[in-house]
C-alpha positions as CSV (number, residue, x, y, z in Angstrom):
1,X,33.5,5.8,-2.8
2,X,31.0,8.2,-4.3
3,X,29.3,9.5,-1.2
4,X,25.0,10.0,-1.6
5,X,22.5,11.0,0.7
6,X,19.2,9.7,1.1
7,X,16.4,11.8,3.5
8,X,14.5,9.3,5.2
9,X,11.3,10.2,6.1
10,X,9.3,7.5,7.0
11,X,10.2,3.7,6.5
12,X,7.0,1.1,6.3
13,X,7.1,-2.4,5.0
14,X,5.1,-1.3,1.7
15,X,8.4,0.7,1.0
16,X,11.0,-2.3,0.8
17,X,8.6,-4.3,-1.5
18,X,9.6,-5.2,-4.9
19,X,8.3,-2.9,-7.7
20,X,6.0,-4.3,-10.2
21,X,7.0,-3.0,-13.6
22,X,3.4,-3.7,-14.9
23,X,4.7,-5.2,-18.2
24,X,2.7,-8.1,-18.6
25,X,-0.7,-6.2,-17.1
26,X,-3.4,-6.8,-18.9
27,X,-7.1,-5.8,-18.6
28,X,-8.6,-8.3,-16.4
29,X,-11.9,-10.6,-17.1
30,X,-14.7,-12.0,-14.4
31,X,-13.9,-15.4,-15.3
32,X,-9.9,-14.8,-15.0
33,X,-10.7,-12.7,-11.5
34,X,-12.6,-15.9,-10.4
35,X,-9.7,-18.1,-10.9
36,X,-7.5,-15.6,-9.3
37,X,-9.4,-15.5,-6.2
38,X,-9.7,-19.2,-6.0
39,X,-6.4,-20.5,-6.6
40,X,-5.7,-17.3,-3.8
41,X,-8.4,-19.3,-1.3
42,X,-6.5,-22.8,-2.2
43,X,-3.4,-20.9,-1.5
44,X,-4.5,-20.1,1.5
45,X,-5.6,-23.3,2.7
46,X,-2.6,-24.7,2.1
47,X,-0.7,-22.5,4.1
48,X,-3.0,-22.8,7.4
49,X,-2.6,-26.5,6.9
50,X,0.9,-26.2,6.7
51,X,1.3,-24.1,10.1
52,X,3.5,-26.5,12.8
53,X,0.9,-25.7,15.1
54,X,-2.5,-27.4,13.1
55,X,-0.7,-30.6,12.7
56,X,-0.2,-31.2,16.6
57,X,-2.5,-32.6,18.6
58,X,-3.5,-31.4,21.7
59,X,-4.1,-33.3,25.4
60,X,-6.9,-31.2,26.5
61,X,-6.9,-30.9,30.5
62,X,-9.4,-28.4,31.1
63,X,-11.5,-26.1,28.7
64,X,-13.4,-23.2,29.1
65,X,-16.2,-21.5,26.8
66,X,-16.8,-17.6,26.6
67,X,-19.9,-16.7,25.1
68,X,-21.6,-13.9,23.7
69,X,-24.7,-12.9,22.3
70,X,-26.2,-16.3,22.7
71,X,-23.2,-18.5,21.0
72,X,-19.8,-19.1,21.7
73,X,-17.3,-17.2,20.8
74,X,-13.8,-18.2,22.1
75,X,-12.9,-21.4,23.8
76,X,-9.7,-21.8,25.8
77,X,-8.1,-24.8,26.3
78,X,-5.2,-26.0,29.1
79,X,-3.5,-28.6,27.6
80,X,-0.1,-30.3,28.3
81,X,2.8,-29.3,26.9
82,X,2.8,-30.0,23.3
83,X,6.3,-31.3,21.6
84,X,6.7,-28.2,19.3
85,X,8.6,-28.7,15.7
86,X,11.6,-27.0,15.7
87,X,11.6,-23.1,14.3
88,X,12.5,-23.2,10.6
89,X,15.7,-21.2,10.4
90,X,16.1,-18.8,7.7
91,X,18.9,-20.2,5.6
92,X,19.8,-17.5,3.2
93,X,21.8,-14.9,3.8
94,X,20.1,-11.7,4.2
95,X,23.3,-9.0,3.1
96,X,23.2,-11.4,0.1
97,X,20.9,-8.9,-1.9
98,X,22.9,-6.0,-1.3
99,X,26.8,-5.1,-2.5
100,X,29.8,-4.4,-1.2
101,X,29.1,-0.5,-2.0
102,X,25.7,-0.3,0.0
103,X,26.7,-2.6,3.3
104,X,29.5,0.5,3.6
105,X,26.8,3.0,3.5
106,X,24.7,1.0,5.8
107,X,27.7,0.8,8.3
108,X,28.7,4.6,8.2
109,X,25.0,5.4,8.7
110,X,24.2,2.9,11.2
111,X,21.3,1.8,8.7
112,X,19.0,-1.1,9.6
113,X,18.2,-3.9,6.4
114,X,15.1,-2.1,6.1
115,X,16.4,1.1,5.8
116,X,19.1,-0.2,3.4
117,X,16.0,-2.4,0.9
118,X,14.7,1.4,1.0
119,X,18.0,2.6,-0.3
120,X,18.4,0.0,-3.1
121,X,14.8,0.7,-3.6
122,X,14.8,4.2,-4.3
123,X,18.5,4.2,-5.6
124,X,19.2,6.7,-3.1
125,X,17.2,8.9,-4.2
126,X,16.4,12.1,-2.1
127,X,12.9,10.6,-0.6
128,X,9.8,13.8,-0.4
129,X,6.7,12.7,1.4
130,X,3.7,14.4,-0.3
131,X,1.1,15.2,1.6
132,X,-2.5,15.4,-1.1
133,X,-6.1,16.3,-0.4
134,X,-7.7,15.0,-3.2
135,X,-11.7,15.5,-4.5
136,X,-12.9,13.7,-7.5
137,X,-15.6,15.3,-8.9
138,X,-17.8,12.9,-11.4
139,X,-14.2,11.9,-12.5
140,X,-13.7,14.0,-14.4
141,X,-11.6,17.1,-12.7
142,X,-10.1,16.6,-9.4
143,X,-9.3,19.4,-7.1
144,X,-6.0,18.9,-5.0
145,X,-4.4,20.6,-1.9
146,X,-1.2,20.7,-0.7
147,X,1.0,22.9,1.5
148,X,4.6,23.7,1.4
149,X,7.2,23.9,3.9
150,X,5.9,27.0,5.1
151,X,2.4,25.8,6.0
152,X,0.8,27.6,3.1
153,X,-2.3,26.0,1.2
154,X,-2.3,25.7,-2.7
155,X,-5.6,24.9,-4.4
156,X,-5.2,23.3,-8.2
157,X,-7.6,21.4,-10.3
158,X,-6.3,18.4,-12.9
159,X,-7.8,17.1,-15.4
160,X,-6.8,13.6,-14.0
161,X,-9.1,11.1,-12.0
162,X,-7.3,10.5,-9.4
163,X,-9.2,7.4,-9.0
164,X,-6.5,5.7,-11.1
165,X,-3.6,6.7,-8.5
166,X,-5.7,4.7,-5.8
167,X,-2.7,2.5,-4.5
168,X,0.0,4.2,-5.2
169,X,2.3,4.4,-2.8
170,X,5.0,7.1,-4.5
171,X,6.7,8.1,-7.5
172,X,10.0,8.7,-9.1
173,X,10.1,12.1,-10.1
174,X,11.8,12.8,-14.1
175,X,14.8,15.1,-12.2
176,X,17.0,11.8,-11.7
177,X,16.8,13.2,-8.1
178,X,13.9,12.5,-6.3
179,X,11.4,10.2,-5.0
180,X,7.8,11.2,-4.0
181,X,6.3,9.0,-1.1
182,X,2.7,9.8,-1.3
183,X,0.5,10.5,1.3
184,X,-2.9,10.9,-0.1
185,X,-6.4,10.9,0.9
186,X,-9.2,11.2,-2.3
187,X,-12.7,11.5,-1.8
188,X,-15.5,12.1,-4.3
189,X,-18.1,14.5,-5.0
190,X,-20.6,15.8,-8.0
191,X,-19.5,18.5,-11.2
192,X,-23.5,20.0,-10.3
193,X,-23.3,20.6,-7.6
194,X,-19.5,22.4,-7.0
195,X,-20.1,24.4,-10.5
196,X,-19.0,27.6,-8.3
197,X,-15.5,25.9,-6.9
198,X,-15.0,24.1,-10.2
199,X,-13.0,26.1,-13.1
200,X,-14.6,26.9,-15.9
201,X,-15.9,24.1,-18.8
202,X,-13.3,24.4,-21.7
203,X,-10.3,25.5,-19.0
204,X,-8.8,22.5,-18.2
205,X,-7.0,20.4,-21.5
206,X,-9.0,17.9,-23.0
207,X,-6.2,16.3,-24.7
208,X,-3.2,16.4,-22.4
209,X,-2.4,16.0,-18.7
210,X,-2.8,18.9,-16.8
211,X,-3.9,21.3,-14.0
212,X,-4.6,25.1,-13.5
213,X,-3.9,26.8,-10.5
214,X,-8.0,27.7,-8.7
215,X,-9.0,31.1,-7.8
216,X,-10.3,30.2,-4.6
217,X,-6.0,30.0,-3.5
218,X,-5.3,31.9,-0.4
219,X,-1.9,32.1,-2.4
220,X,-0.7,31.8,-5.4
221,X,2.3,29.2,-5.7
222,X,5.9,30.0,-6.9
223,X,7.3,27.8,-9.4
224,X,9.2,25.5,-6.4
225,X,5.4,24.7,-4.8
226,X,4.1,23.2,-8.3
227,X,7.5,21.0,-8.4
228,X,6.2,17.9,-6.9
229,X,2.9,18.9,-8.6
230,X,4.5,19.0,-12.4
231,X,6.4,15.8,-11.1
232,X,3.3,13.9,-10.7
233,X,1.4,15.0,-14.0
234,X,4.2,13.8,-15.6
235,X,4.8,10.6,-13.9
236,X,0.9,10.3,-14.4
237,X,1.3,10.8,-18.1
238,X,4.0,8.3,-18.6
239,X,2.4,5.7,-16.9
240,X,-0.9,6.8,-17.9
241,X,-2.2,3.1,-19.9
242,X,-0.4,0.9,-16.9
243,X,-2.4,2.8,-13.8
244,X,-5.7,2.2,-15.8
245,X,-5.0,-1.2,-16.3
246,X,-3.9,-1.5,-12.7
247,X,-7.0,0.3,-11.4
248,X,-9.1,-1.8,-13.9
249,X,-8.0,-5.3,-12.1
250,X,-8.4,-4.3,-8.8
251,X,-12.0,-3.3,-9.6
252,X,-12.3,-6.8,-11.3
253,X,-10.7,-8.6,-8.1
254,X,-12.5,-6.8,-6.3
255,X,-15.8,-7.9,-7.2
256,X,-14.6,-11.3,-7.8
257,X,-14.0,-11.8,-3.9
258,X,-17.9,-10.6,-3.5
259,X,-19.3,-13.1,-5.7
260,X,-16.5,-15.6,-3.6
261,X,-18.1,-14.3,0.0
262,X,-21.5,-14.7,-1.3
263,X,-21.2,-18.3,-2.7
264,X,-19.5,-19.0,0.1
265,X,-20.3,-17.3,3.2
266,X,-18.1,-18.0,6.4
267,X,-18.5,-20.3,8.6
268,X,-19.0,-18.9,12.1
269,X,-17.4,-21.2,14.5
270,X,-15.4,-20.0,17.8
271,X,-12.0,-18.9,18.1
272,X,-9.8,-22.3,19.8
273,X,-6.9,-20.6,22.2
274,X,-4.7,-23.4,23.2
275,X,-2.7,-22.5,26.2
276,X,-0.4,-24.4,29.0
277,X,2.2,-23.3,31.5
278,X,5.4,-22.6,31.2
279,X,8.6,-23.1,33.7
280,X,10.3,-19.9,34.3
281,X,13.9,-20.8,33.8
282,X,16.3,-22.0,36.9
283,X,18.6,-19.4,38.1
């Protein structure tokens, strides 16, 4: 067997999710958000009535009522013990995803299903977390920060809004080699008033993807610091159209759930805690 190595930085359930090739995106409309949402609230629904623990019904011995701020907020009830359905068990088989090639790797590395959805993932790719300040200024240049191993702080400015790459959770870089987990945090700010931290007007490409390194960089980086840099710009430009479209739908679903919450506000009605005892088991 071809032996590959995989550095694992950091392993959170966002990372073993599927990957949504954004092939059938398309640009979202109010009325199509609105359905979304409400067939997501139905959905909903229909799960909570489906819970085991909804359908029984409960022989209330004693209850008590904690209340705050003039209405009740939590009431606990002692009840009997309930006859609880039996736990669903998971019938598939959960190595059934995976070959014959990757459960060996996940035996000689002692590698938990997580960490081996990660690997089948990322195609064992060499995982990099990138670390990015980013500041949006009127979207239309953002200024990022980074350091490399050495601690040292590198100042560019793109001509991308990183508005866009809100969500994005990492990247396959074009080397074949590596996968970016990014670690980002993007705030916003105005052109007028940042003129003198801002390069230029004309400096930055007005027809292509691109950065340039800021003066205001306590050093200049080598051609390995702007690596995972050049590795985004480019990811950025080949997925340019779908990350628009992306950041176009949430906007749209987004605003969709506040006309939902405003038609129909919440009703405010106490948390139910249903509790009884429990034999501790003979010895």
């Amino acid at each position: 067997m071809k032996t590959r190595y995989l550095l694992l930085i950091c392993l959170l359930p966002w990372l073993v999710a599927e990957a949504d090739d954004g092939s059938d995106l398309r640009l979202l409309s109010d009325a199509e958000a609105d359905a979304i949402v409400r067939a997501e609230v139905a959905a909903r629904a229909d799960r909570e009535a489906a819970r085991p623990f909804n359908r029984i019904e409960f022989d209330v011995l004693e209850t008590r009522e904690v209340s705050r701020e003039g209405r009740t907020n939590l009431i606990m009830n002692r009840v009997t013990p309930p006859d609880l359905p039996p736990v669903p068990q998971e019938e598939a088989d959960p190595y059934a995803r995976f070959s014959e090639e990757e459960l060996e790797v996940a035996r000689d590395y002692g590698l938990s299903l997580a960490a081996l959805a990660y690997l089948q993932r990322t195609d064992y790719l060499e995982n990099v977390t990138l670390f990015l300040s980013a500041t949006i200024y009127d979207r239309e240049i953002t200024r990022l920060r980074w350091q490399n191993a050495e601690g040292r702080t590198f100042t560019v400015h793109s001509n991308i809004d990183f508005n866009y790459l809100r969500g994005v959770r990492g990247f396959e870089a074009g080397d074949g080699k590596t996968y970016y987990t990014l670690m980002m945090g993007i705030g916003e700010a105005g052109v007028a008033a940042n003129e003198s931290h801002l390069p230029p007007p004309g400096t930055l490409d007005s027809e292509n993807v691109g950065y340039v390194v800021s003066a205001e960089s306590t050093f200049l980086p080598t051609r390995e610091d702007l690596v995972p840099i050049d590795a985004l710009h480019a990811w950025y430009q080949e997925n340019e159209e779908r990350l628009k479209i992306e950041h176009q739908r949430r906007g749209a679903l987004n605003a969709a759930w506040v006309r939902h919450r405003a038609a129909n506000p919440p009703e405010e009605r106490p948390a139910v805690i249903n509790f009884w005892p429990v034999e501790p088991p003979r010895r």
